[in-house]
PyMOL commands that place a pseudoatom at each C-alpha (Angstrom):
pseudoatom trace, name=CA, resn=UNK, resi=1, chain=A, elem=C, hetatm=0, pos=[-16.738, -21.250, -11.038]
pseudoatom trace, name=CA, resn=UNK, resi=2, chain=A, elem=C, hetatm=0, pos=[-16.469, -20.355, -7.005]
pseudoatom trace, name=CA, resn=UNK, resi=3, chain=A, elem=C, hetatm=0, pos=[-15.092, -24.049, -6.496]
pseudoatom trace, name=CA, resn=UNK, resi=4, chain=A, elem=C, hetatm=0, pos=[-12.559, -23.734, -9.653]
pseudoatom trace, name=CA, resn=UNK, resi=5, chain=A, elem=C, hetatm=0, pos=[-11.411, -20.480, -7.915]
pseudoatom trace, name=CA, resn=UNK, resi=6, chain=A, elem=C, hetatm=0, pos=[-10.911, -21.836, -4.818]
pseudoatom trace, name=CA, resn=UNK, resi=7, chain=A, elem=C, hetatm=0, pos=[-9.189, -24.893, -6.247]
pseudoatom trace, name=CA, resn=UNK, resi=8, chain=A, elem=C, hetatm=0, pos=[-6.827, -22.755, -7.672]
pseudoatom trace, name=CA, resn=UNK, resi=9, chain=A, elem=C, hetatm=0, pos=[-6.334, -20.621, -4.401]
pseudoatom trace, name=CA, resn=UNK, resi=10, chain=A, elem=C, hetatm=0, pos=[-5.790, -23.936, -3.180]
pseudoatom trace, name=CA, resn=UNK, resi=11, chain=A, elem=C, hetatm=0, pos=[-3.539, -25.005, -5.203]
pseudoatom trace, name=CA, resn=UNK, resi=12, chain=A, elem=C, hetatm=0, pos=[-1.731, -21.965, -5.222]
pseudoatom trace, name=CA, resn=UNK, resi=13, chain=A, elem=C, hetatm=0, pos=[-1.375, -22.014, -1.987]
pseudoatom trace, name=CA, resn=UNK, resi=14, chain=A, elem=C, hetatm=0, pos=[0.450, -25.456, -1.690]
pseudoatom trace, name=CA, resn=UNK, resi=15, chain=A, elem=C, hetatm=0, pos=[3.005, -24.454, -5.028]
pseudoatom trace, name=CA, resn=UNK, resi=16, chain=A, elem=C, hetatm=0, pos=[3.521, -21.363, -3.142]
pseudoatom trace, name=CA, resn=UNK, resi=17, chain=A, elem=C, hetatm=0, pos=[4.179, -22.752, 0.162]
pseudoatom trace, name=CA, resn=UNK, resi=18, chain=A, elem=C, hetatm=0, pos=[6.811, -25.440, -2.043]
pseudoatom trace, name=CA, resn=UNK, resi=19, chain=A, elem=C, hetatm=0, pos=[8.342, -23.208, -4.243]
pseudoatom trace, name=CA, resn=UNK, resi=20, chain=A, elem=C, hetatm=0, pos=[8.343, -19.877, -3.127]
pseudoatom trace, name=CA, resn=UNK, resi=21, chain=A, elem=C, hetatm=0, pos=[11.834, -19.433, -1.671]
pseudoatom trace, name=CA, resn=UNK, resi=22, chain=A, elem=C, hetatm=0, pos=[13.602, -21.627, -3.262]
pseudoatom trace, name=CA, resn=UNK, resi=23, chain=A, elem=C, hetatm=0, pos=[16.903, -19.457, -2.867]
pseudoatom trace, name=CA, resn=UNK, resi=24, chain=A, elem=C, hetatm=0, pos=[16.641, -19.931, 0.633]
pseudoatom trace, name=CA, resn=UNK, resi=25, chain=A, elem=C, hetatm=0, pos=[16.949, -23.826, 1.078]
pseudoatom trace, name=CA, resn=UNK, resi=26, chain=A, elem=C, hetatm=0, pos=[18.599, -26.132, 3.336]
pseudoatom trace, name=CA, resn=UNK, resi=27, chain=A, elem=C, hetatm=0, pos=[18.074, -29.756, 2.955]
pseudoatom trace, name=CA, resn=UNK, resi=28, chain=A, elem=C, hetatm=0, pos=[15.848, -29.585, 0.685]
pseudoatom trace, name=CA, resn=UNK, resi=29, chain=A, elem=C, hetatm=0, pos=[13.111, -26.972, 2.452]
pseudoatom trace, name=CA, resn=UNK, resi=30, chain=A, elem=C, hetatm=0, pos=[12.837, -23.551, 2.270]
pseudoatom trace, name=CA, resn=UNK, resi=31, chain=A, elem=C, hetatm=0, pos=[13.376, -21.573, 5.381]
pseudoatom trace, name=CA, resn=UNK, resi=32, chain=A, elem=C, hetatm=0, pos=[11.310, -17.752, 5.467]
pseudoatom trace, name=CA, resn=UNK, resi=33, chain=A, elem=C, hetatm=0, pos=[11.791, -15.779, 8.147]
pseudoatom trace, name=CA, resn=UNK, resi=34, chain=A, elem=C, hetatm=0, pos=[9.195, -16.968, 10.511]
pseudoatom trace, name=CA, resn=UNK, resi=35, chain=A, elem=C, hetatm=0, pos=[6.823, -14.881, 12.495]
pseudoatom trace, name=CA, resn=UNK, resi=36, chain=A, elem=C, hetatm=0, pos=[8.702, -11.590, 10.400]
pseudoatom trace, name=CA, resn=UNK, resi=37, chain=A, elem=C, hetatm=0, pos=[6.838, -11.289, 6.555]
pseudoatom trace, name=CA, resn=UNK, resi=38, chain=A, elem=C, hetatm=0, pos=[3.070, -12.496, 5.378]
pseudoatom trace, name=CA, resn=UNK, resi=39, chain=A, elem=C, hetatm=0, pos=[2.014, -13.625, 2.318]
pseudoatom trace, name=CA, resn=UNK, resi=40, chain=A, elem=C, hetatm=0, pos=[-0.822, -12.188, 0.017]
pseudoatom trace, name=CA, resn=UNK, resi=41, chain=A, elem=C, hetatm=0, pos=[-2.510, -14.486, -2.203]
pseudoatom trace, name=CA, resn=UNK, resi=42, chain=A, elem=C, hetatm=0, pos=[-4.663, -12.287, -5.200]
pseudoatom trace, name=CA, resn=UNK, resi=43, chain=A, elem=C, hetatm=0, pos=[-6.737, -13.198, -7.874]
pseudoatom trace, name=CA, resn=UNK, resi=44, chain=A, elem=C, hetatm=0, pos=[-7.501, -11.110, -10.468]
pseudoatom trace, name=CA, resn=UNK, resi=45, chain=A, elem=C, hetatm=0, pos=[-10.422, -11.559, -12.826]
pseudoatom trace, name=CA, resn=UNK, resi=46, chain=A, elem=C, hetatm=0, pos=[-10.541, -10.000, -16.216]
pseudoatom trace, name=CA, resn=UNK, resi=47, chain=A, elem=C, hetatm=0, pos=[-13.144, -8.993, -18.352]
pseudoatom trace, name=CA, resn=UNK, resi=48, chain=A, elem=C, hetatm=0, pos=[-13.547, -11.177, -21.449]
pseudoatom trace, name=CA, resn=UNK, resi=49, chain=A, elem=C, hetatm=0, pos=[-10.467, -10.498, -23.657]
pseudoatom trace, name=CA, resn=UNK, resi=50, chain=A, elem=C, hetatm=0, pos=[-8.399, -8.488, -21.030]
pseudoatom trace, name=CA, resn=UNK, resi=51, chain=A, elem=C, hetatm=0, pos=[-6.363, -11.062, -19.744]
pseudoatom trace, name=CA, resn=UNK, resi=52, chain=A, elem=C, hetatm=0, pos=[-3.221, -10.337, -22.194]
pseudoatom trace, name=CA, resn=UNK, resi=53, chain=A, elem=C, hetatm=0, pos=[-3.806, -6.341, -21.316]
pseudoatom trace, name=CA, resn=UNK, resi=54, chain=A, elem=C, hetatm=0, pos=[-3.931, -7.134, -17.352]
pseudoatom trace, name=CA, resn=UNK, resi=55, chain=A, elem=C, hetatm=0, pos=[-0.542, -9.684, -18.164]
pseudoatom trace, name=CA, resn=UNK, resi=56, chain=A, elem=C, hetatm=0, pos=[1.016, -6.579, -20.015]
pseudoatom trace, name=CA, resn=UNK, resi=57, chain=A, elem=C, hetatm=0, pos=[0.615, -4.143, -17.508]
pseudoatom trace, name=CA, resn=UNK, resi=58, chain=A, elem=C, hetatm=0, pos=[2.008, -6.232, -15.028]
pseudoatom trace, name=CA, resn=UNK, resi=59, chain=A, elem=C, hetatm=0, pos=[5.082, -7.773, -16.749]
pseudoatom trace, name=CA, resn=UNK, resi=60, chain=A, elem=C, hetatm=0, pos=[5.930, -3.771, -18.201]
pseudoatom trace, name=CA, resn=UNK, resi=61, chain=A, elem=C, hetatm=0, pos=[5.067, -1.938, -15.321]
pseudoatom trace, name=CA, resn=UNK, resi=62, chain=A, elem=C, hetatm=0, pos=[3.387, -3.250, -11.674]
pseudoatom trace, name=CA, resn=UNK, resi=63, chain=A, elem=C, hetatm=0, pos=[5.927, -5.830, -10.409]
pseudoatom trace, name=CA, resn=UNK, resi=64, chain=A, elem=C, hetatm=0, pos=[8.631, -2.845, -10.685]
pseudoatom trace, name=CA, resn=UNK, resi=65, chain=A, elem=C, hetatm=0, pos=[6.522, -0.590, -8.829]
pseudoatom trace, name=CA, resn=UNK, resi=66, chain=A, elem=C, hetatm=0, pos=[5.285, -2.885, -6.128]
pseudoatom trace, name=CA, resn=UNK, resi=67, chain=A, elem=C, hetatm=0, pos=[9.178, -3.513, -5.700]
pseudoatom trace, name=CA, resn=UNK, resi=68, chain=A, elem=C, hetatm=0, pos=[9.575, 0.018, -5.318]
pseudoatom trace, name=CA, resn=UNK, resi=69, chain=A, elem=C, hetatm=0, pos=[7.017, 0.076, -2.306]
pseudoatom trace, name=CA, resn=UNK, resi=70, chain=A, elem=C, hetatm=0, pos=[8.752, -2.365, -0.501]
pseudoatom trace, name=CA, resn=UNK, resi=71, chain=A, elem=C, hetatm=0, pos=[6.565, -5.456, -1.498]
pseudoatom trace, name=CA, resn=UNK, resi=72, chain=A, elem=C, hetatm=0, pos=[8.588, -8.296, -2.867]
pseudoatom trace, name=CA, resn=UNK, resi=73, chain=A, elem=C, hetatm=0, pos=[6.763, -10.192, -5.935]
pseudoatom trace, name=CA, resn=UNK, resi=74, chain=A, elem=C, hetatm=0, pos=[7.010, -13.764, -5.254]
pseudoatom trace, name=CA, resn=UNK, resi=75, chain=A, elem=C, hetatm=0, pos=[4.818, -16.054, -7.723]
pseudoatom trace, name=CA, resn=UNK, resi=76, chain=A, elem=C, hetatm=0, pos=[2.418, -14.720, -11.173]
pseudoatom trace, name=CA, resn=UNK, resi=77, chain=A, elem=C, hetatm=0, pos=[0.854, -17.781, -12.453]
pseudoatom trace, name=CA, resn=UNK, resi=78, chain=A, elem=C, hetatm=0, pos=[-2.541, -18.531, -14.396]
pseudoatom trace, name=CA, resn=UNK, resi=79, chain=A, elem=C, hetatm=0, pos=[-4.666, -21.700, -14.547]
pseudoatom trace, name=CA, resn=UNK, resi=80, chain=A, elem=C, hetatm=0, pos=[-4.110, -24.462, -17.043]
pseudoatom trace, name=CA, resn=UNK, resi=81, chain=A, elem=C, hetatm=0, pos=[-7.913, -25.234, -17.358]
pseudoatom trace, name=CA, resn=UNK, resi=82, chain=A, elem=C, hetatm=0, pos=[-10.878, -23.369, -18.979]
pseudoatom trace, name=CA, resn=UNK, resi=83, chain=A, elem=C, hetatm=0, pos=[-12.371, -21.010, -18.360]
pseudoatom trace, name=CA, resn=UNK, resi=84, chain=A, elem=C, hetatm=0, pos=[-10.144, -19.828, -15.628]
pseudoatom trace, name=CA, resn=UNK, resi=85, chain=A, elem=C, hetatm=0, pos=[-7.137, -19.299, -17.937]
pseudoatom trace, name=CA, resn=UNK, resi=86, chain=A, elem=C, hetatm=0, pos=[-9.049, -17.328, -20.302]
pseudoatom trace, name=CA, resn=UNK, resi=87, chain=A, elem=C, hetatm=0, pos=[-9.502, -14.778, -17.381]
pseudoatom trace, name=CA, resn=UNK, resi=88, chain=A, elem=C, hetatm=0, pos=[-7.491, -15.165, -14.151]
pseudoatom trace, name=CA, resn=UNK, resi=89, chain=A, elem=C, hetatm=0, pos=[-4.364, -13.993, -12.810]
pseudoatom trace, name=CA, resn=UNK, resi=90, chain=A, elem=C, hetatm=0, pos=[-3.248, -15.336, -9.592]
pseudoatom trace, name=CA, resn=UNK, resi=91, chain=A, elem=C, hetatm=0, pos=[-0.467, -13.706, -7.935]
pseudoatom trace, name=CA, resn=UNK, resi=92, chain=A, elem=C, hetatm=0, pos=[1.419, -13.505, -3.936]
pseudoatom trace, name=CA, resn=UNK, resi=93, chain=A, elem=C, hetatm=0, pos=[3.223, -10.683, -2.855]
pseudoatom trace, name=CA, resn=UNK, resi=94, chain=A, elem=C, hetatm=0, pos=[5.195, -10.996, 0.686]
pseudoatom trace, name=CA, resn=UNK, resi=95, chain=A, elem=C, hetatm=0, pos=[5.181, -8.280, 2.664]
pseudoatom trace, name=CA, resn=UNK, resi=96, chain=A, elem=C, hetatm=0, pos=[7.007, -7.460, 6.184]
pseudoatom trace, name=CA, resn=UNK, resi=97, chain=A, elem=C, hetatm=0, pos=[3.128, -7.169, 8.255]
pseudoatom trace, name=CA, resn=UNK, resi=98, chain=A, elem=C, hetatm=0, pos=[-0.065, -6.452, 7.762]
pseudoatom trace, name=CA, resn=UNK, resi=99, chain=A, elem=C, hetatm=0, pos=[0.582, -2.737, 8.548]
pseudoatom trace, name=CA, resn=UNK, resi=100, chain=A, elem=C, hetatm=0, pos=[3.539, -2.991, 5.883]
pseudoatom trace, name=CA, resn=UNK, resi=101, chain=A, elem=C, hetatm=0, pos=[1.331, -4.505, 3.895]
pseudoatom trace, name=CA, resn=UNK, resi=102, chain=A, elem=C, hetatm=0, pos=[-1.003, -1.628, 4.021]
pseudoatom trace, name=CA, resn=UNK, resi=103, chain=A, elem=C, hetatm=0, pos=[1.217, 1.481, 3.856]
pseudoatom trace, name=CA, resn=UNK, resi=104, chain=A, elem=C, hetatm=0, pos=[2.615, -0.303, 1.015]
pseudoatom trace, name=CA, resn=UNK, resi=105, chain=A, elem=C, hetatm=0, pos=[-0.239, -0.111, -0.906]
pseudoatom trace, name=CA, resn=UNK, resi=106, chain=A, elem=C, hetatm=0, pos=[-1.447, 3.230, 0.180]
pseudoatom trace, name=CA, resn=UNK, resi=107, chain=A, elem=C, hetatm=0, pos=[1.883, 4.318, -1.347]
pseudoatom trace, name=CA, resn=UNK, resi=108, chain=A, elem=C, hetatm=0, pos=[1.519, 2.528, -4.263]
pseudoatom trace, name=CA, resn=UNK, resi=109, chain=A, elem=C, hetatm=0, pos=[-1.877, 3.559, -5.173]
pseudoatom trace, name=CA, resn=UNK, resi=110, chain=A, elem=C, hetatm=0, pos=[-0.867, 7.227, -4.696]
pseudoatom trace, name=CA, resn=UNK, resi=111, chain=A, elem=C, hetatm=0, pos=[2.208, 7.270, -6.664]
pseudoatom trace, name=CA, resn=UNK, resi=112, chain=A, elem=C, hetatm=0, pos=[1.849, 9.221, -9.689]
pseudoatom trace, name=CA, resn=UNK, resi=113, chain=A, elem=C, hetatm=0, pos=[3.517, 6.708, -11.507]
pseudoatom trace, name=CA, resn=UNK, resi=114, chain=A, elem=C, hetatm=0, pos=[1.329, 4.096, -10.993]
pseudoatom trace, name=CA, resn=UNK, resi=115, chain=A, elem=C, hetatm=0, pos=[-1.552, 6.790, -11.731]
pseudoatom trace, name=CA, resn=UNK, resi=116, chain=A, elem=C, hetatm=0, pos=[-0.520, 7.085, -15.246]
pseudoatom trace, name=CA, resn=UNK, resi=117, chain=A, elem=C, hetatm=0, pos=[0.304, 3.641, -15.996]
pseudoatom trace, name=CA, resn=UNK, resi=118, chain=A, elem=C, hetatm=0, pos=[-3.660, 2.860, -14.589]
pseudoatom trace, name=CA, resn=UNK, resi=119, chain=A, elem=C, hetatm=0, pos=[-4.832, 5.540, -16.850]
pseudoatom trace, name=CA, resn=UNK, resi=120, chain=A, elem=C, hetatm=0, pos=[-3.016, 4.644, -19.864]
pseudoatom trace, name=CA, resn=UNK, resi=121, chain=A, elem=C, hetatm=0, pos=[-3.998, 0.596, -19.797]
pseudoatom trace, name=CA, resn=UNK, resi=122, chain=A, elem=C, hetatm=0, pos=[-7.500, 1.321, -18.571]
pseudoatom trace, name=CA, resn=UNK, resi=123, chain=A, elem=C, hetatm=0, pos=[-8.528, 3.864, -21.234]
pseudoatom trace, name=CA, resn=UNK, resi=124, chain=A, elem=C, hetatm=0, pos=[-10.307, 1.335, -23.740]
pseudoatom trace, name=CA, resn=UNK, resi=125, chain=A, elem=C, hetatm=0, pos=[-12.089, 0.382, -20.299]
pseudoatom trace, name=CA, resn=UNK, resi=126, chain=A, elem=C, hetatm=0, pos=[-11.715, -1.851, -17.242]
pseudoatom trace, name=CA, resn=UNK, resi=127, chain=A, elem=C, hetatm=0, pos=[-8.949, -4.646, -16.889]
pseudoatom trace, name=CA, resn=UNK, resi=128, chain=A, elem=C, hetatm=0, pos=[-10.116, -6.331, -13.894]
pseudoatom trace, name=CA, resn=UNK, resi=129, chain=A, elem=C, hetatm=0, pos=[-13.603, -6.823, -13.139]
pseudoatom trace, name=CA, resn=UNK, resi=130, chain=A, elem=C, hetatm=0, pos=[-13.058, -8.713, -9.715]
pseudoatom trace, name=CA, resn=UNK, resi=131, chain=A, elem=C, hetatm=0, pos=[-9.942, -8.425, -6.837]
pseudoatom trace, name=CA, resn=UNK, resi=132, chain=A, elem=C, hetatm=0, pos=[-9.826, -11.011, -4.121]
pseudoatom trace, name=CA, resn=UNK, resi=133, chain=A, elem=C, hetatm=0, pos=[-7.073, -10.725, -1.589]
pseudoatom trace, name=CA, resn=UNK, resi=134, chain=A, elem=C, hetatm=0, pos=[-6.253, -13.225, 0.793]
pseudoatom trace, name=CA, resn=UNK, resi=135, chain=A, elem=C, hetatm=0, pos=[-3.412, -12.578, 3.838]
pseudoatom trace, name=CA, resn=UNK, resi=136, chain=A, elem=C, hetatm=0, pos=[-1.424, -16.099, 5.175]
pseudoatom trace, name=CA, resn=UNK, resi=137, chain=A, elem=C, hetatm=0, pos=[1.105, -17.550, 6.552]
pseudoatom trace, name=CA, resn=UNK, resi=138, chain=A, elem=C, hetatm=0, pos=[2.855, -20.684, 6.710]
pseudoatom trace, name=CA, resn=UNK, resi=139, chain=A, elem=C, hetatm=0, pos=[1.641, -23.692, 8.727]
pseudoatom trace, name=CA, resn=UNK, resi=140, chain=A, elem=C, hetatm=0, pos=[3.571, -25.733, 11.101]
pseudoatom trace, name=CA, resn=UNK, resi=141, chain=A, elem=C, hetatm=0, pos=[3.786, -28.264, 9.134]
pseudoatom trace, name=CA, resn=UNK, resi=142, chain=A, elem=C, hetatm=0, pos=[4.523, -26.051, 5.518]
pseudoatom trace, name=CA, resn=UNK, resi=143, chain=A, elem=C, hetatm=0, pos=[7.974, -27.256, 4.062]
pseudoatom trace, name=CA, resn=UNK, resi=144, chain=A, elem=C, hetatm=0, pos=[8.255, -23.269, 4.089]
pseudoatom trace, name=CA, resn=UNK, resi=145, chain=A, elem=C, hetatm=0, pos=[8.590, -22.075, 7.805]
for i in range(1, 145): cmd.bond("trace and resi %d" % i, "trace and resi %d" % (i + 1))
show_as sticks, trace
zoom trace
């Protein structure tokens, strides 16, 4: 399961890195802001029949709030193969620094908002039984600079 995680970090990665910003293009490749945001890659891991509660809470609630802490959703996706897609939600956020990146989510874990909305769609028990994050950037040689 570790290499069919890391396959789809992988893999993530490279859609990501093609598709991300496609409102920015020019010629054909997508131009970020170099050197000025970083991207977080996380995967989420549900407990066995969660998946649809974790999706819920994020499409009703969590990308609105992250926006409202100043991270910018870029890319929700889960994997086309068992047993991944039966319990994984990938996900980047880009965020202006690693310090932004930070005091974003100290904010967002201590807005009350966000306290209630945990409460409510953890009260039959745990959503996510494993978080990984992972902070990158582009390479020199990403279509995405």
């Amino acid at each position: 399961m570790l290499k069919n995680t890391w396959l789809v970090v992988g893999a993530s990665a490279i859609f990501v890195a093609g598709f991300s910003l496609g409102s920015v293009r020019q010629y054909g490749v997508a131009h970020a802001q170099a050197g000025k945001h970083v991207y977080e890659l996380r995967t989420y891991t549900a407990p066995e029949g969660k998946l649809g509660e974790l999706n819920s809470r994020f499409r009703n609630h969590t990308l609105r709030i992250f926006e409202k802490h100043g991270m910018k959703n870029v890319l929700y996706m889960t994997p086309q193969d068992a047993p991944d897609s039966q319990n994984t939600l990938i996900y980047v956020l880009e965020h202006q620094s690693r310090d932004a990146a930070k005091k974003s989510w100290d904010a967002f874990r201590a807005d009350p908002e966000w306290q209630k909305v945990n409460k409510e769609t953890t009260a039959n028990g745990p959503i996510t039984s494993k978080v990984v994050s992972v902070f990158a950037d582009p390479t020199d040689y990403s279509p995405m600079k």
